[in-house]
C-alpha positions as a Markdown table, in Angstrom:
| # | Residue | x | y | z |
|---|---|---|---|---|
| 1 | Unk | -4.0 | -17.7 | -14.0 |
| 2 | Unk | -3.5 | -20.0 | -16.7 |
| 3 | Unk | 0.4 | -21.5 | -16.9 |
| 4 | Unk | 0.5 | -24.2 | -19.9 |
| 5 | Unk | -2.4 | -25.3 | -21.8 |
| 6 | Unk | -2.3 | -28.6 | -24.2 |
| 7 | Unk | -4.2 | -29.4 | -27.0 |
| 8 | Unk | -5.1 | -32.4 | -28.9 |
| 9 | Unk | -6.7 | -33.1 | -31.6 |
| 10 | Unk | -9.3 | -30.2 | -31.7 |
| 11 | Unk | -9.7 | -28.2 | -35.3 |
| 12 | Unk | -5.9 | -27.7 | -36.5 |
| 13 | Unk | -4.2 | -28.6 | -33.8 |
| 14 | Unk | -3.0 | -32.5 | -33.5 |
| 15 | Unk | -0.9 | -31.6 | -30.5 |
| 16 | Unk | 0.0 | -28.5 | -29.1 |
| 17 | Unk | 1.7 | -27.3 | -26.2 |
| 18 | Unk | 1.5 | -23.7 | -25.0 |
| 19 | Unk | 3.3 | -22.0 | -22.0 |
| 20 | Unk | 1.8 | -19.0 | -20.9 |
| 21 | Unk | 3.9 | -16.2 | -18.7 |
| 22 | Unk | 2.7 | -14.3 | -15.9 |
| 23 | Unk | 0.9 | -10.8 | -16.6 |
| 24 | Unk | -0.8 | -10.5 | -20.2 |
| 25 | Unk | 0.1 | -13.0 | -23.1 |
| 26 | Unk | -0.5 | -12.1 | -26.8 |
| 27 | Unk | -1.9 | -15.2 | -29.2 |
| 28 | Unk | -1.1 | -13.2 | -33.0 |
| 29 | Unk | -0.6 | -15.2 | -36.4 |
| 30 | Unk | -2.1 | -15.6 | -39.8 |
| 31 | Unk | -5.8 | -16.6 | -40.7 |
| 32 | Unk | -6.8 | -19.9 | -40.2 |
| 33 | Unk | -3.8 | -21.1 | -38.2 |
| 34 | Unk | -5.6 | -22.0 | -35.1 |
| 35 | Unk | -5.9 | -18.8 | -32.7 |
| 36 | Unk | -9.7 | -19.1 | -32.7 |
| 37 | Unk | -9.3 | -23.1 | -31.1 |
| 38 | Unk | -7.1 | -22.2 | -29.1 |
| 39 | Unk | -9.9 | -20.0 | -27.3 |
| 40 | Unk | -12.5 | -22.6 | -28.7 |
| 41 | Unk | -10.4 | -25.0 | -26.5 |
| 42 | Unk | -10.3 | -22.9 | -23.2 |
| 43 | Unk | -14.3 | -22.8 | -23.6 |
| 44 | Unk | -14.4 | -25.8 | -23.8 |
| 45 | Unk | -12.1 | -26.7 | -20.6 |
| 46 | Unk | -14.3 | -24.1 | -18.5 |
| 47 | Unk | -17.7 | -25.0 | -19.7 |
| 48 | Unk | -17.7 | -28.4 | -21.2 |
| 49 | Unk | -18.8 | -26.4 | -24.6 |
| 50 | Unk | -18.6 | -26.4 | -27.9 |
| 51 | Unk | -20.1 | -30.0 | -28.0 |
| 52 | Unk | -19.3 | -32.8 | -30.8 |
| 53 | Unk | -17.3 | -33.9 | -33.9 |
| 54 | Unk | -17.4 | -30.6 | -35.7 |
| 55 | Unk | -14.1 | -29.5 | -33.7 |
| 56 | Unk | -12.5 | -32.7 | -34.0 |
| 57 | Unk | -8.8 | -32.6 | -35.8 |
| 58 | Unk | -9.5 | -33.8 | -39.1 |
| 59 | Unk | -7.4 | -37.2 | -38.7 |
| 60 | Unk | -9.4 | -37.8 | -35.8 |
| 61 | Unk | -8.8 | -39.3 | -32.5 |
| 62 | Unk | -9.1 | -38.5 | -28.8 |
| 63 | Unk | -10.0 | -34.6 | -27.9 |
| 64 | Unk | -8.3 | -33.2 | -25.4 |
| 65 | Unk | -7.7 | -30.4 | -23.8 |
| 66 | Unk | -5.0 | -30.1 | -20.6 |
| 67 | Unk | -5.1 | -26.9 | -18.6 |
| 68 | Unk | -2.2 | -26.3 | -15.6 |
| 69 | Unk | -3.2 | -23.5 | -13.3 |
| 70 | Unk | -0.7 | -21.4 | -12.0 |
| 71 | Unk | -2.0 | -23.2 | -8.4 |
| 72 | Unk | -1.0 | -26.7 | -9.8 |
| 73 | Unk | -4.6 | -27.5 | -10.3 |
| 74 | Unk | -5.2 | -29.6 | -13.4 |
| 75 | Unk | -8.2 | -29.4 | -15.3 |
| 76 | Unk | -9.0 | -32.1 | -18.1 |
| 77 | Unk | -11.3 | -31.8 | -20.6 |
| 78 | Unk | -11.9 | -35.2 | -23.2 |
| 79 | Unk | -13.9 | -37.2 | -25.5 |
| 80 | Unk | -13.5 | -40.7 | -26.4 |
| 81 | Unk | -12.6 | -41.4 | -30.2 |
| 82 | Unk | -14.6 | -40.9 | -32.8 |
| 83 | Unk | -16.4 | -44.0 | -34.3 |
């Protein structure tokens, strides 16, 4: 299971830090705030996809994307700045 998930830099989110609980979690706001790269982000972790600048944070920078299993395990997903 999935216990915290960062974010950098990816669509709207400069840096963002979620903490997930045990059992189901709900991820609920308005249109356009950033629910859909927060999966986009996930996808990314697990499968190295969606690929290139069009999900980079508008004001650029590293992508990044931490994921802390419930385990401990650490997986690290991230690009090198845009030129």
């Amino acid at each position: 299971m999935i216990k915290k998930l960062q974010i950098q830099n990816i669509q709207s989110h400069k840096d963002t830090k979620l903490e997930f609980s045990p059992g189901v979690n709900m991820i609920i706001g308005k249109s356009d705030n950033g629910k859909s790269a927060i999966l986009n982000s996930l996808f990314w972790c697990m499968y190295n996809r969606p690929l290139g600048d069009p999900h980079r944070n508008w004001d650029g920078g590293v992508m990044e994307v931490k994921t802390v299993l419930d385990n401990g395990v650490v997986v690290l997903s991230e690009t090198m700045d845009s030129v």
